[in-house]
C-alpha positions as CSV (number, residue, x, y, z in Angstrom):
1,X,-0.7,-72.3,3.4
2,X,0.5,-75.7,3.4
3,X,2.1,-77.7,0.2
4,X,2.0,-81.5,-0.2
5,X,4.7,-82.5,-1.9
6,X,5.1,-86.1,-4.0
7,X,1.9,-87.4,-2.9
8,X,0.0,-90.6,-4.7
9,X,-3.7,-89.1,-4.6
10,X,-6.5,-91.2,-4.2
11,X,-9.0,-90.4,-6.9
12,X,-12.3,-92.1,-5.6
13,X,-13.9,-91.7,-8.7
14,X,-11.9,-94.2,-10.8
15,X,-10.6,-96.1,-7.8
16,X,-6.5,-95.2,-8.5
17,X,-4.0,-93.6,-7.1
18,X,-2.6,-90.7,-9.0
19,X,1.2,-90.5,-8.4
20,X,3.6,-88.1,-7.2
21,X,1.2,-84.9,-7.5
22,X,1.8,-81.7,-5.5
23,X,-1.1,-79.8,-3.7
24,X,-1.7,-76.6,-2.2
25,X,-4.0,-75.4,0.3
26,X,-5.2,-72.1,1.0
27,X,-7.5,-71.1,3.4
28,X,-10.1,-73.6,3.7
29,X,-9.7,-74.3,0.3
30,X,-7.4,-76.9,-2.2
31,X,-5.8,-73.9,-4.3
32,X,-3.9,-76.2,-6.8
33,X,-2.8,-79.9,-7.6
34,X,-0.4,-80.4,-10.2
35,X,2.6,-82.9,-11.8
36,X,4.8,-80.1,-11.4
37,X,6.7,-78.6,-8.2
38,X,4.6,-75.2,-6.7
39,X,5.5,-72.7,-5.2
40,X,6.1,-72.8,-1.2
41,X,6.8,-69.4,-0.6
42,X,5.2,-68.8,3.4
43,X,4.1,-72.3,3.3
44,X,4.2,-75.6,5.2
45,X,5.7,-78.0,3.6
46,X,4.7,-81.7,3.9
47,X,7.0,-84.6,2.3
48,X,4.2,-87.0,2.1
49,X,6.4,-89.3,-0.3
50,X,5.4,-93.3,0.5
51,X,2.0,-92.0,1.5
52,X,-1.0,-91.7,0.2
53,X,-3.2,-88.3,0.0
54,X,-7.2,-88.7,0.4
55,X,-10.7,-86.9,0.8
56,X,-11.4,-86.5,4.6
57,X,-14.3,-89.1,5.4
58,X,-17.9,-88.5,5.1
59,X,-20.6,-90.2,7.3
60,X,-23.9,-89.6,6.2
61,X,-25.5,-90.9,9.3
62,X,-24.5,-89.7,12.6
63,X,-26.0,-89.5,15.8
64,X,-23.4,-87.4,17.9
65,X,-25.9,-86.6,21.0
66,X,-26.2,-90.3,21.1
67,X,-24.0,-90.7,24.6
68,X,-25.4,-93.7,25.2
69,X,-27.4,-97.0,23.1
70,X,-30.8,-97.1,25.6
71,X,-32.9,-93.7,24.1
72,X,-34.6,-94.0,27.6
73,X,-31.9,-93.2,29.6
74,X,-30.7,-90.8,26.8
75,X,-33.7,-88.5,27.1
76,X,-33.9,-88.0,30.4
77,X,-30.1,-86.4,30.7
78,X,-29.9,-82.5,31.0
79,X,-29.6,-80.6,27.8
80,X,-26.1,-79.6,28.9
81,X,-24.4,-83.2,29.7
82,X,-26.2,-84.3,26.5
83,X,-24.0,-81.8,24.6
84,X,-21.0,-82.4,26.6
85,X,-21.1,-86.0,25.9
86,X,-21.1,-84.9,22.8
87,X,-17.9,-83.4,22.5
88,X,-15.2,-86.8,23.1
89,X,-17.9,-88.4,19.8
90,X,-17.5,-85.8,17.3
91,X,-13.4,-85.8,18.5
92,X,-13.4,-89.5,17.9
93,X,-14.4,-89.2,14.1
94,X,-12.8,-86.3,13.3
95,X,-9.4,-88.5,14.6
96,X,-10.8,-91.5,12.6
97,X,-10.4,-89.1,9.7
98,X,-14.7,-88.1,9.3
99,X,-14.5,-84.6,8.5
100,X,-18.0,-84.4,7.5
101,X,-21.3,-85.0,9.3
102,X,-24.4,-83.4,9.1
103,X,-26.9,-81.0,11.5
104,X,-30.1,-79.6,11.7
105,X,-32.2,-78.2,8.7
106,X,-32.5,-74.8,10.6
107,X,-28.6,-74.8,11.1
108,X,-28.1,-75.1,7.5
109,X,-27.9,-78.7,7.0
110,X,-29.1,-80.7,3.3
111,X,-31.7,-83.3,4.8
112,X,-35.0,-83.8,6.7
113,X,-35.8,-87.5,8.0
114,X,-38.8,-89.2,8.2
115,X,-39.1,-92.5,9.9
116,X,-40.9,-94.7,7.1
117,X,-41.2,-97.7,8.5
118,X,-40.4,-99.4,12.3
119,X,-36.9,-99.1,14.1
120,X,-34.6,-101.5,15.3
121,X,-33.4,-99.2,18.7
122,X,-36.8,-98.1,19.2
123,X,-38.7,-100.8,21.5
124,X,-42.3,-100.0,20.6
125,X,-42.5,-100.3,16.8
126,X,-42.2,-103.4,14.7
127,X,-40.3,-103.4,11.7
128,X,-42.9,-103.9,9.4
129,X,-44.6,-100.8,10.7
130,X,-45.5,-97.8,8.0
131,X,-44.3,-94.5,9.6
132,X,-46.4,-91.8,7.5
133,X,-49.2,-91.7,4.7
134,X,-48.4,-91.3,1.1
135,X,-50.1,-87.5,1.6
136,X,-48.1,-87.6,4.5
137,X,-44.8,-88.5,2.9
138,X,-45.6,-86.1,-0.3
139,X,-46.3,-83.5,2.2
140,X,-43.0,-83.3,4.1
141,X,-41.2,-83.9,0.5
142,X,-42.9,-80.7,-0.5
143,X,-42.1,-78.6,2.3
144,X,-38.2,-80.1,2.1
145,X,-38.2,-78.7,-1.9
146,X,-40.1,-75.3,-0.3
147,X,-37.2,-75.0,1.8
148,X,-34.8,-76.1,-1.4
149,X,-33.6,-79.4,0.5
150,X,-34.9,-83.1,0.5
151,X,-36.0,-86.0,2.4
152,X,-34.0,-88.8,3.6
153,X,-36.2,-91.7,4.8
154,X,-35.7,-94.6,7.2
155,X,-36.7,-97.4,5.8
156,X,-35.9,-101.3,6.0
157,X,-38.7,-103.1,4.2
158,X,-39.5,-103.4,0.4
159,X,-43.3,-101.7,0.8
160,X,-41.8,-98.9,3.3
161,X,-38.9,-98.3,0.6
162,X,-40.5,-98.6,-2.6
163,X,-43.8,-96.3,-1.4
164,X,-41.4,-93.5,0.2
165,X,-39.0,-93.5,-2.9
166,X,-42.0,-93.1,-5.0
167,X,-43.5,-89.9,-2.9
168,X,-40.4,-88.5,-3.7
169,X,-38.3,-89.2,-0.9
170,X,-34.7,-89.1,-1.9
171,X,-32.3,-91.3,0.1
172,X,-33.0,-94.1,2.1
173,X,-31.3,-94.9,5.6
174,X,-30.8,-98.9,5.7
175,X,-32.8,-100.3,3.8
176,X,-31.7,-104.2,4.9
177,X,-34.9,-105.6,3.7
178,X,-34.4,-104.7,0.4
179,X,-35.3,-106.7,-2.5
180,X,-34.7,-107.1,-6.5
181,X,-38.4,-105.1,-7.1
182,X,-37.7,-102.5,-4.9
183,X,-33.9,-101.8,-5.5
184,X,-35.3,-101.6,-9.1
185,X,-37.9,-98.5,-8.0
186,X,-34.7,-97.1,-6.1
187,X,-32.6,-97.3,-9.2
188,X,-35.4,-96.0,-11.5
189,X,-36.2,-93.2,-9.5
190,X,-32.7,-92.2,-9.3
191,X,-32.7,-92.7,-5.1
192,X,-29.4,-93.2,-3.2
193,X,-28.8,-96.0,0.0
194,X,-27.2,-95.1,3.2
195,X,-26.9,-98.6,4.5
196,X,-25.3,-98.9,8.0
197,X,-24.1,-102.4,8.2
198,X,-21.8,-101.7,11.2
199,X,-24.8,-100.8,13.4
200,X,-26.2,-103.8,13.4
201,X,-23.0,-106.2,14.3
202,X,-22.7,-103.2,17.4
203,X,-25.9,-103.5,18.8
204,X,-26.3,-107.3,18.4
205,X,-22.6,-108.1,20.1
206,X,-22.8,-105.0,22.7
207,X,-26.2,-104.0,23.1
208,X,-27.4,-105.9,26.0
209,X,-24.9,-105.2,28.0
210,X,-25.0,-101.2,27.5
211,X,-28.4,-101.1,28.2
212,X,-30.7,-101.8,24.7
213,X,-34.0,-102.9,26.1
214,X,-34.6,-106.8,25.4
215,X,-37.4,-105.7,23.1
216,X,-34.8,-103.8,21.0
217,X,-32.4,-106.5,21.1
218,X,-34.7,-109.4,19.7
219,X,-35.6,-107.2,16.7
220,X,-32.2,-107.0,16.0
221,X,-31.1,-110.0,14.4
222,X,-33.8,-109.6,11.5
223,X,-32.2,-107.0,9.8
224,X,-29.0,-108.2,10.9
225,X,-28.6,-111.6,9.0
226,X,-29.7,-109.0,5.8
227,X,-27.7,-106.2,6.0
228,X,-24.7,-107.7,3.7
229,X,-27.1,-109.5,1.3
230,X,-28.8,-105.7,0.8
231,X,-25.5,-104.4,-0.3
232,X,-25.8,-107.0,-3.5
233,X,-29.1,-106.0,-4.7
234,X,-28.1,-102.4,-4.2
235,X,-25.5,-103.1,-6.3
236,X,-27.0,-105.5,-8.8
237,X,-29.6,-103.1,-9.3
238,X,-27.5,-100.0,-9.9
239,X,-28.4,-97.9,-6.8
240,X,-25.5,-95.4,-5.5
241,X,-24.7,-96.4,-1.9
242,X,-23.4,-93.7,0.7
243,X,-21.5,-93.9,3.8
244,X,-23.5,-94.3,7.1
245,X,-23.3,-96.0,10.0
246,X,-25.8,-95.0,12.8
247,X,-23.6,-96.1,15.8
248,X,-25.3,-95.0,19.2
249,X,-23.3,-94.5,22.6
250,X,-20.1,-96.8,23.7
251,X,-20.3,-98.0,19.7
252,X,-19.7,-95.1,17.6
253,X,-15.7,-96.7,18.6
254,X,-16.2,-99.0,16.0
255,X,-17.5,-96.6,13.2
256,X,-14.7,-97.3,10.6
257,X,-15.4,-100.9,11.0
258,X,-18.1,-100.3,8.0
259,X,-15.4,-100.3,6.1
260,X,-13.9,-103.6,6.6
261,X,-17.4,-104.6,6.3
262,X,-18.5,-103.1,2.7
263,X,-15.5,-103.9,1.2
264,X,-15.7,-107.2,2.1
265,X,-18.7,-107.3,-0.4
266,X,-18.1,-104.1,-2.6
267,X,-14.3,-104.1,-2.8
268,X,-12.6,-101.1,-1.5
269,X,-12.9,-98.6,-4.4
270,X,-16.5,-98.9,-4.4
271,X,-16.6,-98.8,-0.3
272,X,-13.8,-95.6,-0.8
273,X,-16.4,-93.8,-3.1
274,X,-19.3,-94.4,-0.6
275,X,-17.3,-92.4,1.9
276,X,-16.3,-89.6,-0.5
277,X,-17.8,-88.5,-3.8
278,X,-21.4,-91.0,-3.3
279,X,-21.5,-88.9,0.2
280,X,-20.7,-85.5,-1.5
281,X,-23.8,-86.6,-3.8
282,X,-26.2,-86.8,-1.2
283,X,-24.9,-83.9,0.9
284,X,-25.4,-82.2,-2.8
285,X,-21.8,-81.0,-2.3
286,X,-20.2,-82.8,-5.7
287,X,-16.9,-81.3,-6.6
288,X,-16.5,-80.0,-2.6
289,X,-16.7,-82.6,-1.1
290,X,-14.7,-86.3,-1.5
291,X,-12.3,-85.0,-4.0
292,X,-8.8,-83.5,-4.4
293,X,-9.1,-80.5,-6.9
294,X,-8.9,-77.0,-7.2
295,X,-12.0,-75.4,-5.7
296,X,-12.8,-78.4,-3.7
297,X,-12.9,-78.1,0.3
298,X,-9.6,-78.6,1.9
299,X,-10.4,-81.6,4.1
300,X,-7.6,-83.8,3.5
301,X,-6.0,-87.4,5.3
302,X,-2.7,-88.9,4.6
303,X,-2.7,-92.1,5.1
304,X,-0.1,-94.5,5.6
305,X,-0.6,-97.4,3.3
306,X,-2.7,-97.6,0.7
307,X,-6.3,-98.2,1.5
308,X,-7.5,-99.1,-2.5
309,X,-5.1,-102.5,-1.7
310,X,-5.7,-102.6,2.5
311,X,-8.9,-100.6,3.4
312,X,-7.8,-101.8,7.2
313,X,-5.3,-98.5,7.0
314,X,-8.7,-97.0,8.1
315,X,-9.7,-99.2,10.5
316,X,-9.5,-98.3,14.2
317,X,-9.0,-94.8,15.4
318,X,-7.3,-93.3,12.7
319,X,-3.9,-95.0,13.9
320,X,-3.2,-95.0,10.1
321,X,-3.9,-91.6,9.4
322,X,-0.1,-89.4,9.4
323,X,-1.9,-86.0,9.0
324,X,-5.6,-84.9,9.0
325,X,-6.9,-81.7,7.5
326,X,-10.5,-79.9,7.8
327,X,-10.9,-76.9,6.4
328,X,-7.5,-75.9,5.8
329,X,-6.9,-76.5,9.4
330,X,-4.4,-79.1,10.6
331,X,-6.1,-81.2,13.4
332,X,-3.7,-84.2,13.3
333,X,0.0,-84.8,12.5
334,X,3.4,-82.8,11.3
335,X,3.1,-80.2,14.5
336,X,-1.0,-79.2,14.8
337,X,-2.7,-77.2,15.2
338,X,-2.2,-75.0,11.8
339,X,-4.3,-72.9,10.0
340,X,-3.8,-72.8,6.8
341,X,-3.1,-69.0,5.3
């Protein structure tokens, strides 16, 4: 068991910080928060005064067997070193304070993707290419409800988003291209955005030199010069934006640069939400995900500073982060490794 004690608690929803609140954790799980003192009987006790108390992170777009930015070179490894390249990723975002990132449908994970238009990695399909049929599109969204998930597409221009959001498809990765009319289908259709602005900066300052084909590379500066414009007409038009970033190899190092980016356009509440209770939407997780109550999972970061005035306190590699909790479990900070009782 572990107890926070006089801790200002982000609450992403309304974008303030809820002062001096006690919270206990239990298991895996965030037993209590309250105004008053609790009980600390058998428990650790954390003084988090000065701090601030948040949701772990949420990254709705990961590529963790991604060791490396040319796909080439990726597929040819052995299935063993592509998993244990794997390893030092998923350690660098649970340090950067990600608690949360997604698998395979057969593993038990929320989404299946379809690639609904052209890539920007991929060297042998232009942008402007349409991935799937409309019967193709309704079909997979019809097996994804069989199987009581959805589908998530990639998409960057208007025609690929606005014909995928109206087969059904429910989030869309990217989406750079956007515009009003098709922001407007989004909205009225009740879709969500997973932009990945970060992406984008990575591959066009780094990707040469770690090995992106030059066919990738001079695709990339299309979507590029959009991306930040795209978080405006998602906005303008009323369409809830996740947290993704879609870093590949030597990159995923700069994966909580997204937020310096976003909230350079969104503000930080609204770039704080995308990473919590937005994400918890799409992973259809609301109320376990992205929040501090009772019930919710106990994936928790204290944070030094407070990232509503200075989102830079998550910048880097979770240098700002005192204390990270996932599941109960202590991972960073005041004596880990603990599991909570």
């Amino acid at each position: 068991m572990i107890v926070f004690e006089h801790a200002d608690v982000l609450d992403a929803a309304t974008g303030t910080l809820i002062k001096d609140r006690f919270v206990r954790v239990e298991g895996t799980t965030i037993a209590a928060v309250s105004d008053k003192p609790l009980d600390t009987t058998g428990a650790r006790v954390i003084d988090a005064r000065g701090k601030v108390l948040m949701p772990g992170l949420i990254d709705c777009h990961v590529h963790v067997l991604a060791s490396m930015l040319n796909a080439g070179r990726l597929a040819k490894l052995p299935n063993v070193l592509t998993v244990l390249r794997a390893v030092p990723i998923l350690q660098g975002m649970l340090m950067r304070g990600f608690t949360t990132v997604r698998e395979e449908i057969q593993m038990g994970a929320t989404q299946i993707k379809i690639m609904a238009s052209g890539g920007v990695a991929s060297p042998t399909d232009p942008i402007h290419y349409l991935g799937f049929s409309e019967d193709e599109i309704r079909a997979a969204v019809e097996e994804a409800s069989n199987a009581d998930t959805y589908v998530l597409a990639h998409a960057y221009t208007p025609k690929a988003i606005s014909r995928a959001v109206r087969c059904g498809v429910r989030t869309i990765e990217h989406g750079n291209l956007i515009d009003a009319e098709s922001a407007k289908v989004m909205a009225d259709h009740g879709a969500i955005a997973v932009p990945t602005i970060v992406t984008y900066e990575a591959l066009a300052s780094e990707g040469a030199a770690l090995g992106l084909p030059p066919d990738s590379v001079a695709k990339i500066e299309n979507v590029r010069s959009a991306a930040l414009r795209s978080l405006e007409i998602f906005a303008a038009a009323g369409v809830r934006m996740a947290f993704g970033t879609d870093l590949l190899g030597e990159s995923h190092r700069l994966q909580s640069d997204e937020f310096k980016l976003r909230a350079g356009v969104l503000g930080a509440a609204e770039t704080l939400r995308a990473a919590t209770i937005h994400a918890a939407h799409v992973l259809r997780m609301d109320g376990r995900l992205g929040v501090i109550a009772p019930g919710a999972t106990a994936d928790l970061l204290l944070v030094d500073g407070n990232p509503l005035q200075d989102i830079s306190v998550l910048l880097g590699q979770g240098e700002g982060l005192a204390m990270i909790v996932q599941e109960g479990k202590v991972v960073k900070g005041a004596g880990a490794p603990l599991a909570a009782d």
